[in-house]
One Martini backbone bead per residue (centre of mass of N, CA, C, O) as a GRO file, in nm:
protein
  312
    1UNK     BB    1  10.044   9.869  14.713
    2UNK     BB    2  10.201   9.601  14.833
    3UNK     BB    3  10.459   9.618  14.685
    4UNK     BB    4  10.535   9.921  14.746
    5UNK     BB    5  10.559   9.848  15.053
    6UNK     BB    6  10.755   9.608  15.065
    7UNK     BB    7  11.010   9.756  14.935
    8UNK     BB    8  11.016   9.980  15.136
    9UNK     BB    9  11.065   9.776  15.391
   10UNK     BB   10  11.323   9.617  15.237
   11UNK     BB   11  11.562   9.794  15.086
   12UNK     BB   12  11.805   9.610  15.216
   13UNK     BB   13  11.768   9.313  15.112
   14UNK     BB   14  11.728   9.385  14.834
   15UNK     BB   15  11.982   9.486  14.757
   16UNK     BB   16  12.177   9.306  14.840
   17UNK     BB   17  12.114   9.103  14.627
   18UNK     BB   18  12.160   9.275  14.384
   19UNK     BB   19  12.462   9.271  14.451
   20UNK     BB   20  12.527   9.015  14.454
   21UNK     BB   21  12.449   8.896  14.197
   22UNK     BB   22  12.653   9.084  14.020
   23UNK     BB   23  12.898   8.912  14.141
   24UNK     BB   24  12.714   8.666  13.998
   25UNK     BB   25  12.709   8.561  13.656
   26UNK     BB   26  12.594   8.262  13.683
   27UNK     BB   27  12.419   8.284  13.934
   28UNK     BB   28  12.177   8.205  14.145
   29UNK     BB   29  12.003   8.062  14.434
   30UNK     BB   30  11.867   8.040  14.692
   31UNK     BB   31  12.053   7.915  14.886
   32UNK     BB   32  12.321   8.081  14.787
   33UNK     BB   33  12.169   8.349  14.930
   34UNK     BB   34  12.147   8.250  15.185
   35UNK     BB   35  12.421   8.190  15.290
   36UNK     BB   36  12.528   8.466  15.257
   37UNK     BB   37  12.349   8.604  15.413
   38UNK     BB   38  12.190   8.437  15.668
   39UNK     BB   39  11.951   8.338  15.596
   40UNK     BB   40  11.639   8.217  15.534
   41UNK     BB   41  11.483   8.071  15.230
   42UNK     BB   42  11.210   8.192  15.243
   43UNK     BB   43  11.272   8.511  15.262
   44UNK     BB   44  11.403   8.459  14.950
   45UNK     BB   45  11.199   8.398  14.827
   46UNK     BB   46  11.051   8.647  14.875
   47UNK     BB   47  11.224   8.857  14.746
   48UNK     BB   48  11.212   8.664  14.443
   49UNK     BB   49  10.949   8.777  14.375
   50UNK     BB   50  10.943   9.078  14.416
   51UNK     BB   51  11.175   9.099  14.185
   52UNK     BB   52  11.059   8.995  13.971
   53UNK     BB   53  10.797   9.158  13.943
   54UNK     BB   54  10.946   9.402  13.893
   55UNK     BB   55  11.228   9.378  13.734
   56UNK     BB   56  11.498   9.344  13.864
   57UNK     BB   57  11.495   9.027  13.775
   58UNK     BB   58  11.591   8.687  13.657
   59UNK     BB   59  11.508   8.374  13.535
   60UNK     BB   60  11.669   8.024  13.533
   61UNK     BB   61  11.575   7.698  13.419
   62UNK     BB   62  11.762   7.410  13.573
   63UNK     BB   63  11.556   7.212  13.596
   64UNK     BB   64  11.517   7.242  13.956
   65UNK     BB   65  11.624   7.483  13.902
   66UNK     BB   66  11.652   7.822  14.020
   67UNK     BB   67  11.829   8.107  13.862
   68UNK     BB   68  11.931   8.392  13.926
   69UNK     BB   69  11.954   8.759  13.778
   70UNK     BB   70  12.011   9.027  13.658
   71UNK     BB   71  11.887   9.281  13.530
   72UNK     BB   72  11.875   9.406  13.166
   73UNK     BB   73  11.776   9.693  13.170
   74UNK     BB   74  11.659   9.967  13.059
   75UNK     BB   75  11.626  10.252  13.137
   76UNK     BB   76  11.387  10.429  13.025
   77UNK     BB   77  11.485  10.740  12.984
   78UNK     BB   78  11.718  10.598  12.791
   79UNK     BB   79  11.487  10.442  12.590
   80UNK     BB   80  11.361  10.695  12.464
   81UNK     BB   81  11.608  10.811  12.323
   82UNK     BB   82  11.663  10.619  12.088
   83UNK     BB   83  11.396  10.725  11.939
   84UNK     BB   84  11.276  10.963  11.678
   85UNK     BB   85  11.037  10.996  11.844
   86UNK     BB   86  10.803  11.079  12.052
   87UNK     BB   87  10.751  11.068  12.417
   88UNK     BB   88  10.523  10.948  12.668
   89UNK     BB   89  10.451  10.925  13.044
   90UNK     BB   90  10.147  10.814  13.201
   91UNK     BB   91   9.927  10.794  13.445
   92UNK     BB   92   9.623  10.774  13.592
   93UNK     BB   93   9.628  11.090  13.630
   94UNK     BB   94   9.789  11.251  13.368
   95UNK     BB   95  10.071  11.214  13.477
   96UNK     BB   96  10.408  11.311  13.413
   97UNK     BB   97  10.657  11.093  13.451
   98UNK     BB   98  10.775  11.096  13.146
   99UNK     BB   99  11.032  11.221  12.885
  100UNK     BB  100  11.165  11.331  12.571
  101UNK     BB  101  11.328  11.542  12.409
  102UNK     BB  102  11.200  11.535  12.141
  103UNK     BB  103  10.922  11.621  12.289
  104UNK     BB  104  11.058  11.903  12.425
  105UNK     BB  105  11.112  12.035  12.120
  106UNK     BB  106  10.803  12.009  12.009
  107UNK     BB  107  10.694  12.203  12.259
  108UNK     BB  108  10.883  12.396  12.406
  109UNK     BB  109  11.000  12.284  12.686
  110UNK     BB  110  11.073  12.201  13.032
  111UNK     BB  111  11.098  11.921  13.207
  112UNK     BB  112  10.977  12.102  13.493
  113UNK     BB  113  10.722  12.155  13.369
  114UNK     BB  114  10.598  11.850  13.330
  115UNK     BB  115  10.683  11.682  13.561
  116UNK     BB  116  10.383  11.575  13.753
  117UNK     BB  117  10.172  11.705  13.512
  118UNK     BB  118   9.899  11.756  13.409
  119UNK     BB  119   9.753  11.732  13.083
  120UNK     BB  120   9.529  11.954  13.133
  121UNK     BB  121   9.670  12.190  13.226
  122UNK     BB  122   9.783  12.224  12.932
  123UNK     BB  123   9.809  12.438  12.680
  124UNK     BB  124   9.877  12.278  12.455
  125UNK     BB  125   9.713  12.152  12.212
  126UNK     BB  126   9.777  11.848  12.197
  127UNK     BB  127   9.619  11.757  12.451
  128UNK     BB  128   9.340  11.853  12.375
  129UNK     BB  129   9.271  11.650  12.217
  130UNK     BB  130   8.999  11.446  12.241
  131UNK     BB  131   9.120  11.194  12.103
  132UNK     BB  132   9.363  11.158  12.292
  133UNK     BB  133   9.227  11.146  12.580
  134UNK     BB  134   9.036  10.926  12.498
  135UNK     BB  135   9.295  10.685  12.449
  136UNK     BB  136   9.403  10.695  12.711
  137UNK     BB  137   9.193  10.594  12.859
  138UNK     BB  138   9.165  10.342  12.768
  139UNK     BB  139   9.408  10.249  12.778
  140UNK     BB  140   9.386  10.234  13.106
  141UNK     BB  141   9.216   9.951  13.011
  142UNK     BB  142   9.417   9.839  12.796
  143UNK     BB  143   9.348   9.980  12.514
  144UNK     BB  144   9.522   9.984  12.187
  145UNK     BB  145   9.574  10.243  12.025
  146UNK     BB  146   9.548  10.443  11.665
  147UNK     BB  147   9.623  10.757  11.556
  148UNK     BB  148   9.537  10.997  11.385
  149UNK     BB  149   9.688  11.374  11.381
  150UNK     BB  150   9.623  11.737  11.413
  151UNK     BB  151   9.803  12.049  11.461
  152UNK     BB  152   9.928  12.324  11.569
  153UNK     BB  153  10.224  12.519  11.510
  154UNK     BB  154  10.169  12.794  11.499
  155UNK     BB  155  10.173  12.821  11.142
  156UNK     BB  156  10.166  12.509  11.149
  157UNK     BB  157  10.082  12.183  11.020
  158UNK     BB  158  10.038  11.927  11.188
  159UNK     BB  159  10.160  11.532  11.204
  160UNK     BB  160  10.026  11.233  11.363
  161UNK     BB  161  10.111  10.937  11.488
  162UNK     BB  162   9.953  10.753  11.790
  163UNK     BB  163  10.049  10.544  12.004
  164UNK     BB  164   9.852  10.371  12.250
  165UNK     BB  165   9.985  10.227  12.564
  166UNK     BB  166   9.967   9.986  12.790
  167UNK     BB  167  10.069   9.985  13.113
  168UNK     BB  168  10.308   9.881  13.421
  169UNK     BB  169  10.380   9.948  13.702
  170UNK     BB  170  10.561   9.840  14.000
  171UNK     BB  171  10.309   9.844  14.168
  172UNK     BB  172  10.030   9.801  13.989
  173UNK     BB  173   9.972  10.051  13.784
  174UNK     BB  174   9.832  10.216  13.556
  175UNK     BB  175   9.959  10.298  13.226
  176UNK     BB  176  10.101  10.537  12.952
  177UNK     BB  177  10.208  10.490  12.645
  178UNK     BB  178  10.350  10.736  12.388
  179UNK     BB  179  10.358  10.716  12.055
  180UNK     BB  180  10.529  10.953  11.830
  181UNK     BB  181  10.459  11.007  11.498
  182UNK     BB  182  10.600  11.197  11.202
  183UNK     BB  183  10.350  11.249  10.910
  184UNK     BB  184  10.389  11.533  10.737
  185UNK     BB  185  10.571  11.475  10.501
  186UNK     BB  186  10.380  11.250  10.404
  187UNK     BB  187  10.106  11.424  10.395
  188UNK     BB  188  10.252  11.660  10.177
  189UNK     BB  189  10.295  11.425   9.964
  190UNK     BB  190  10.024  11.371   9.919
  191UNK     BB  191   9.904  11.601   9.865
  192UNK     BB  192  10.054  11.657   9.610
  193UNK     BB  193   9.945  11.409   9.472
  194UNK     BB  194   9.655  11.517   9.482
  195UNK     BB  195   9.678  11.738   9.289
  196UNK     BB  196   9.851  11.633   9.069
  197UNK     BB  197   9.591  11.439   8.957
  198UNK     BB  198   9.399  11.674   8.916
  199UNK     BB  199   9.539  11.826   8.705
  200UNK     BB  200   9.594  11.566   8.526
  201UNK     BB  201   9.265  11.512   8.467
  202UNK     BB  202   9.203  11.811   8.373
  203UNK     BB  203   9.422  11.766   8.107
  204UNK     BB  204   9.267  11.507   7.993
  205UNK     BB  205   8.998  11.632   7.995
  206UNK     BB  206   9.084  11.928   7.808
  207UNK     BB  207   9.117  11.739   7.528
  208UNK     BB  208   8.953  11.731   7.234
  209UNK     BB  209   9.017  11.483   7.173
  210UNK     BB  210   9.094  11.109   7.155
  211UNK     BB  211   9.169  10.907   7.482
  212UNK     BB  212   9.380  10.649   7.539
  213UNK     BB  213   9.437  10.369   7.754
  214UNK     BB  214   9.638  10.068   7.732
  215UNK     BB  215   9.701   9.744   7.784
  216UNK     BB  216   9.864   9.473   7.605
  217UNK     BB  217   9.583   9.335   7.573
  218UNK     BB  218   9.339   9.576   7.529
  219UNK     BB  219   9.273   9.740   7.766
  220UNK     BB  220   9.082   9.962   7.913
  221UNK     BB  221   9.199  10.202   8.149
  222UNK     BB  222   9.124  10.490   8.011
  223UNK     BB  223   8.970  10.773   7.931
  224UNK     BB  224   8.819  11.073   7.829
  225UNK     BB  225   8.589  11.284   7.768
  226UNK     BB  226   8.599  11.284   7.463
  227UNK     BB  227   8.597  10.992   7.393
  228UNK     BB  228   8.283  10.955   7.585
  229UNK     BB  229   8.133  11.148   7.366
  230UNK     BB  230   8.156  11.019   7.106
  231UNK     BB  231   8.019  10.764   7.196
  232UNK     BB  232   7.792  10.827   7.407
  233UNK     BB  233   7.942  10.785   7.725
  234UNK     BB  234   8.092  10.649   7.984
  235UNK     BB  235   8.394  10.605   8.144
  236UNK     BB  236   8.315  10.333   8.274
  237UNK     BB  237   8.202  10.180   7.992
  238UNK     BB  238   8.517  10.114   7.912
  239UNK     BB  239   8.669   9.998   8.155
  240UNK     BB  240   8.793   9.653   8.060
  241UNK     BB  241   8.802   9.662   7.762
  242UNK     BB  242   8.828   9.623   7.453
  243UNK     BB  243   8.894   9.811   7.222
  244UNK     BB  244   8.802   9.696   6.944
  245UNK     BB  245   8.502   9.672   7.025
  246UNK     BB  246   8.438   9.970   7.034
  247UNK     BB  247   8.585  10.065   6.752
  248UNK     BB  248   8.506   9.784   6.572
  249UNK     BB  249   8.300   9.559   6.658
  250UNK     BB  250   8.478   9.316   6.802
  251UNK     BB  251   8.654   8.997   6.874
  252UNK     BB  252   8.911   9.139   6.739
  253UNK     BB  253   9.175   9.273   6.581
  254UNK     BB  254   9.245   9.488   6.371
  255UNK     BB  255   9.470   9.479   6.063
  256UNK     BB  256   9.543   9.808   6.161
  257UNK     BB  257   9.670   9.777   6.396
  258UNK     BB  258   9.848   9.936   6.598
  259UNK     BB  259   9.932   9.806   6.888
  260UNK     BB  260  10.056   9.557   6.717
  261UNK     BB  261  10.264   9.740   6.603
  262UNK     BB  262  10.397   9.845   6.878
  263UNK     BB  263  10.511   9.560   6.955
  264UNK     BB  264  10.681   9.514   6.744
  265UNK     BB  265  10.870   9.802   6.716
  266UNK     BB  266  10.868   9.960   6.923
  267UNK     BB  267  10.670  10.252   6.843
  268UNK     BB  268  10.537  10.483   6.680
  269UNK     BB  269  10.194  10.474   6.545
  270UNK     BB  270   9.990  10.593   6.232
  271UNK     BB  271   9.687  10.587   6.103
  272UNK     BB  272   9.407  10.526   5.858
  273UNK     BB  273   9.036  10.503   5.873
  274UNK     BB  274   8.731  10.323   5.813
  275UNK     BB  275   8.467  10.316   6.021
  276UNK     BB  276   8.164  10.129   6.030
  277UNK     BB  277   8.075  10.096   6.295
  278UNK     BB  278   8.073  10.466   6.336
  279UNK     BB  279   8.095  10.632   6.038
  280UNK     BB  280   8.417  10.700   6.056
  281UNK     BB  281   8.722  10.899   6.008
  282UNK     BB  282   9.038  10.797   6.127
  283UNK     BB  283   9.298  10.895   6.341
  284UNK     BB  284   9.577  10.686   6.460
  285UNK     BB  285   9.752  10.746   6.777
  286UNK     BB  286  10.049  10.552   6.876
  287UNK     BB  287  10.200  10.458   7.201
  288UNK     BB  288  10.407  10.350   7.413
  289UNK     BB  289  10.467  10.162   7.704
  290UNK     BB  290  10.800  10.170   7.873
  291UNK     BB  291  10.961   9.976   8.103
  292UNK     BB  292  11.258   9.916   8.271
  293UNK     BB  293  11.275   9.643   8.103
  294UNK     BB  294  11.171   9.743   7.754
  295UNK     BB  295  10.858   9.635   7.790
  296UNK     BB  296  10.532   9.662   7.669
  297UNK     BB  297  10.243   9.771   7.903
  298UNK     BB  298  10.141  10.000   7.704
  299UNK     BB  299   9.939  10.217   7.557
  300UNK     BB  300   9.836  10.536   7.343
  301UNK     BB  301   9.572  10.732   7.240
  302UNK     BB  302   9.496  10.942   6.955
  303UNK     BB  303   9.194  11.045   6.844
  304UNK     BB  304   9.073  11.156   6.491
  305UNK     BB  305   8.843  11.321   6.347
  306UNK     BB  306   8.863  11.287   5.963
  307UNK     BB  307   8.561  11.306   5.794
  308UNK     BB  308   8.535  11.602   5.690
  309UNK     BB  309   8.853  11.575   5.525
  310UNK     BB  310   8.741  11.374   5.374
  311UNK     BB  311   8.488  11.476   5.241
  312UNK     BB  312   8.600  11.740   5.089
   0.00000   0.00000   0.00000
């Protein structure tokens, strides 16, 4: 409270100094500034202290000279405006000092109504949010936190990430900048792509063959439910197996190997052959998987048995 009551007392001399400065872009020194006043150089350096401290001046050392300069400061209200996320600026007492328009549109208010009152007080359900709250007064304590949440507006679910920052106004009073990022939009493709992979999950496991993807080094990344009832087990007791070992019971690739034979022709090929260590007829069709260089990092194989069509 102290440096704004100094500054209310002094409001005509502290004037005058940031008129001279802006006069003088090359900057002033105290005495400069003293000469100019007519003042005596303590009261100057006092003044320049208080000017520092609130961000109205810079000041740059060339040698033992201190000069000061106008601050470059850009208004606060003029920086909200410039991002498009929602700002809100609020004091000790949880009162909106400042709001950017992003933010006053995505709450459908008008600044008339919210600048100066508690947000304790306002209906929006934003505000409710316990976890906001929570946060908020942290942040007053100095503690920077982010979290994610999500409200109602109207029929729609948004989502939003907030980062809570420790802010200090002019007088040394502790305040809280509120940065809401929307991240509805990512949430929903989100959403949809985990729908998306359950689906696909849905379809790859109701599939009566056996599947089974493998990268190009033969190893196991995926089987389906099929493949993994056939052999009698888990499906991830084969994942980052190599194939061979599981379905030749070896320590190298067989000779009528698919994986290798596509690898070389860069095609699809389907074999057929009597495998002993399973005791069964088996048609492995095997598929390349090719990436965007040409090359292939992976193949897809779908195993039928057909011992029953052998034998009869």
């Amino acid at each position: 409270m102290f440096l704004s009551n100094f500054v209310e007392s002094y409001q005509k001399e502290l004037a005058s100094i940031k008129s001279i400065l802006k006069e003088s872009p090359r900057g002033m020194t105290v005495t400069d500034i003293s000469r100019k006043m007519k003042i005596n150089r303590n009261s100057v350096a006092k003044y320049m202290d208080i000017l520092l401290i609130s961000g109205h001046v810079e000041m740059v050392t060339f040698g033992p000279a201190k000069v000061f300069f106008p601050s470059r400061r850009i208004p606060i209200s003029t920086m909200l405006n410039f991002t498009s996320d929602f700002m809100i600026l609020l004091d000790k007492e949880l009162k909106v000092v400042q709001v950017n328009e992003n933010f006053l549109s995505l709450m459908d208010i008008e600044r008339e109504s919210i600048l100066g009152n508690r947000i304790n007080d306002s209906s929006k359900a934003f505000f409710k949010n316990p976890e906001v709250l929570t946060n908020i007064k942290n942040a007053l304590d100095g503690k920077e936190s982010t979290i994610e949440t999500s409200f109602l507006n109207g029929p729609d679910e948004l989502y939003f990430k907030i980062k809570h920052i420790p802010t200090t106004f002019d007088d040394g009073e502790p305040g809280v900048i509120l940065i809401i990022e929307d991240i509805t939009k990512q949430k929903r493709t989100e959403g949809k792509l985990t729908q998306a992979v359950k689906e696909w999950e849905t379809t790859f496991n109701s599939i009566t063959d056996m599947i089974s993807i493998h990268d190009k080094d033969f190893n196991i990344v995926k089987v389906n439910k099929a493949f993994a009832e056939f052999l009698q087990d888990k499906s991830e007791k084969f994942i980052g197996k190599k194939c061979y070992e599981i379905i030749h019971g070896t320590k190298k690739s067989h000779s009528n190997c698919p994986c290798q034979k596509i690898q070389l022709i860069k095609k699809s090929s389907i074999v057929e052959f009597f495998e002993p260590h399973l005791g069964k007829h088996l048609e492995v069709s095997a598929y390349p998987i090719i990436n965007e260089e040409g090359e292939i990092s992976g193949s897809i194989h779908i195993i039928k048995d057909i011992t029953e069509r052998k034998n009869s």
